[in-house]
matplotlib code that plots the C-alpha trace (Angstrom):
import matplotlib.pyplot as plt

x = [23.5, 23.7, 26.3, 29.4, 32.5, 35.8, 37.1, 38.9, 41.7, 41.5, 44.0, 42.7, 41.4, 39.4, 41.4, 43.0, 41.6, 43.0, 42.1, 43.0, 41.3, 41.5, 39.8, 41.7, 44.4, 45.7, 45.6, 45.5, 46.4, 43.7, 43.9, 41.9, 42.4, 40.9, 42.8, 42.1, 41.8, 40.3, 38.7, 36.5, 36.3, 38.1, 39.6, 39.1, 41.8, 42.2, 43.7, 46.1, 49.1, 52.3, 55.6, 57.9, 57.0, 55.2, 51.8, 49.0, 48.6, 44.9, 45.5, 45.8, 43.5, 43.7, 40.6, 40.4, 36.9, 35.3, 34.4, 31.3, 32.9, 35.3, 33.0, 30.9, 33.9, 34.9, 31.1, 31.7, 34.5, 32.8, 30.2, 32.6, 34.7, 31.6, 30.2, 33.3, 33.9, 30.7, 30.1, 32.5, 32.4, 33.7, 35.1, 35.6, 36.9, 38.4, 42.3, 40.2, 37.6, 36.6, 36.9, 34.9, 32.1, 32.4, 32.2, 28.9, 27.5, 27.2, 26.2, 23.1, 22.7, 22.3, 20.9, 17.9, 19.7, 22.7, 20.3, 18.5, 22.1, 24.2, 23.4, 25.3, 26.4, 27.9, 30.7, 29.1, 30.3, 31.9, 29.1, 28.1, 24.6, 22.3, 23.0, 21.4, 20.6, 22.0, 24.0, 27.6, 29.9, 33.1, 33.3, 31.2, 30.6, 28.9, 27.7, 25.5, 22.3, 21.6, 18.1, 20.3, 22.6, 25.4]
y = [-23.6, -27.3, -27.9, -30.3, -28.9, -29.1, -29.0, -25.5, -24.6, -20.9, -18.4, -17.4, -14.1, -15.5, -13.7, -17.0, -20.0, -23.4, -26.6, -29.4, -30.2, -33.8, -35.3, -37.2, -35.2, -35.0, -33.1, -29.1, -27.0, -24.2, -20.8, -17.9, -14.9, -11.3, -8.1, -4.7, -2.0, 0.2, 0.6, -1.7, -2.8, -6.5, -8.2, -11.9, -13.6, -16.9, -19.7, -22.2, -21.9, -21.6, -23.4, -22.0, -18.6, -18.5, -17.4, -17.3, -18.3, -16.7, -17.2, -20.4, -22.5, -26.6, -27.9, -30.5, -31.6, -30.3, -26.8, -26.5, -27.9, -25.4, -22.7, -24.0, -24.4, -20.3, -19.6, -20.9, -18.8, -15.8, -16.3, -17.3, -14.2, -11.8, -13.3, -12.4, -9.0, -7.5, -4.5, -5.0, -5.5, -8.0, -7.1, -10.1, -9.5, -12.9, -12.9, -13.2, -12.3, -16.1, -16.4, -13.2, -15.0, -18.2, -16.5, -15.0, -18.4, -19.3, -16.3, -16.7, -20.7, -20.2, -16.6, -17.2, -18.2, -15.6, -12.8, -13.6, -13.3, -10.6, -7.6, -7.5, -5.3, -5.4, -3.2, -2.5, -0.1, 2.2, 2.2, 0.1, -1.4, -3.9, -7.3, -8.5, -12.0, -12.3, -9.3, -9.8, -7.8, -7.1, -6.7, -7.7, -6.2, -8.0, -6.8, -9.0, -7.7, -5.9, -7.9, -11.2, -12.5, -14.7]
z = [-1.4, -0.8, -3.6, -3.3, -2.0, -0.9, 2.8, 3.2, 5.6, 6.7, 8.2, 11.6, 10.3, 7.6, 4.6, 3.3, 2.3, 1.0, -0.6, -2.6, -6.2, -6.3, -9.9, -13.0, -13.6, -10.0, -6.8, -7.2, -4.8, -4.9, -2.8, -2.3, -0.6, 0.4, -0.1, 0.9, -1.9, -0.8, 3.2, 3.7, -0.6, -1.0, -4.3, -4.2, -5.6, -6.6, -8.8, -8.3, -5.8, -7.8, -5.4, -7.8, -7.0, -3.7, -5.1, -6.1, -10.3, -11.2, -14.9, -15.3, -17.0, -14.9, -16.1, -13.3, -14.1, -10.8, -12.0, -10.1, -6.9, -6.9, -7.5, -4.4, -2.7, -3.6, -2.7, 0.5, 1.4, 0.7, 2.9, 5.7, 4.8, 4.7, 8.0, 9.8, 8.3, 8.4, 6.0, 3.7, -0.1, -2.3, -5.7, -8.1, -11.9, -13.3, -14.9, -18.1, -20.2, -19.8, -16.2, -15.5, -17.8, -15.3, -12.7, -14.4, -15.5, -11.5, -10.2, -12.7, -12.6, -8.1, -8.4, -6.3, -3.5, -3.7, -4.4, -0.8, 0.9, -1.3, -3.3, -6.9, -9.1, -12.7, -14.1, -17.6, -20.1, -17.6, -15.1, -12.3, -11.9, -10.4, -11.1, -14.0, -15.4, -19.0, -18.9, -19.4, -16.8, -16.7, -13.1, -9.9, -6.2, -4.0, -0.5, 2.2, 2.6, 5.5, 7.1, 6.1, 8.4, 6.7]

ax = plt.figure().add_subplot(projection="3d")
ax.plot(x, y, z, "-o")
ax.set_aspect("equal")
plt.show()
């Protein structure tokens, strides 16, 4: 995806990432990171970086103006995470019912080129299932294909 992003800093084993959201209302400091779940199953997390509390804030709502920058810029880190960790699976769910449907709305809008690099599933009613275009989820895995090399 050649989409405009943001520069990332990254721990050395590629399960952090950092950046800064700089549009109108200021500089945001963004952070996402890779958890373990289950072996070899990882929950991205990310939102803004709360000082107060030395964490990461996924509920918040800062509406910088650079949406799909940011989004490239959490694309990016996937790929980067997935290349180094090879085999696992990513589990993404938003904070909200709203996030999870952003989340959604890029997935679809760049689907021909993240369907050639990960296979996606939706969480949907209970069940889990091929991704599908238009479908609301609740929940997504996604997995790098196995011919594709990330």
């Amino acid at each position: 995806m050649n989409l405009d992003k943001y520069p990332v800093i990254s721990d050395d084993k590629l399960l952090s990432f950092k950046f800064l959201s700089e549009e109108p209302k200021g500089i945001i400091k963004k952070v996402i990171a890779y958890r373990e779940i289950e072996h070899n199953i990882f929950n991205l997390v990310f939102g803004d970086w709360d000082d107060e509390h030395q964490r990461i804030n996924d509920s918040t709502r800062s509406n910088n103006y650079d949406r799909d920058k940011v989004l490239a810029t959490v694309a990016l880190t996937v790929i980067d995470f997935m290349s180094a960790h090879r085999g696992v699976m990513v589990f993404a769910e938003g904070a909200t019912r709203g996030k999870t449907r952003l989340y959604q709305m890029a997935i679809n809008q760049h689907w021909q080129e993240i369907n050639k690099l990960f296979d996606i599933e939706g969480f949907n009613g209970g069940d889990w299932e091929p991704f599908v275009s238009g479908r609301n989820s609740e929940a997504f895995t996604l997995k790098a294909k196995q011919k594709v090399v990330i």
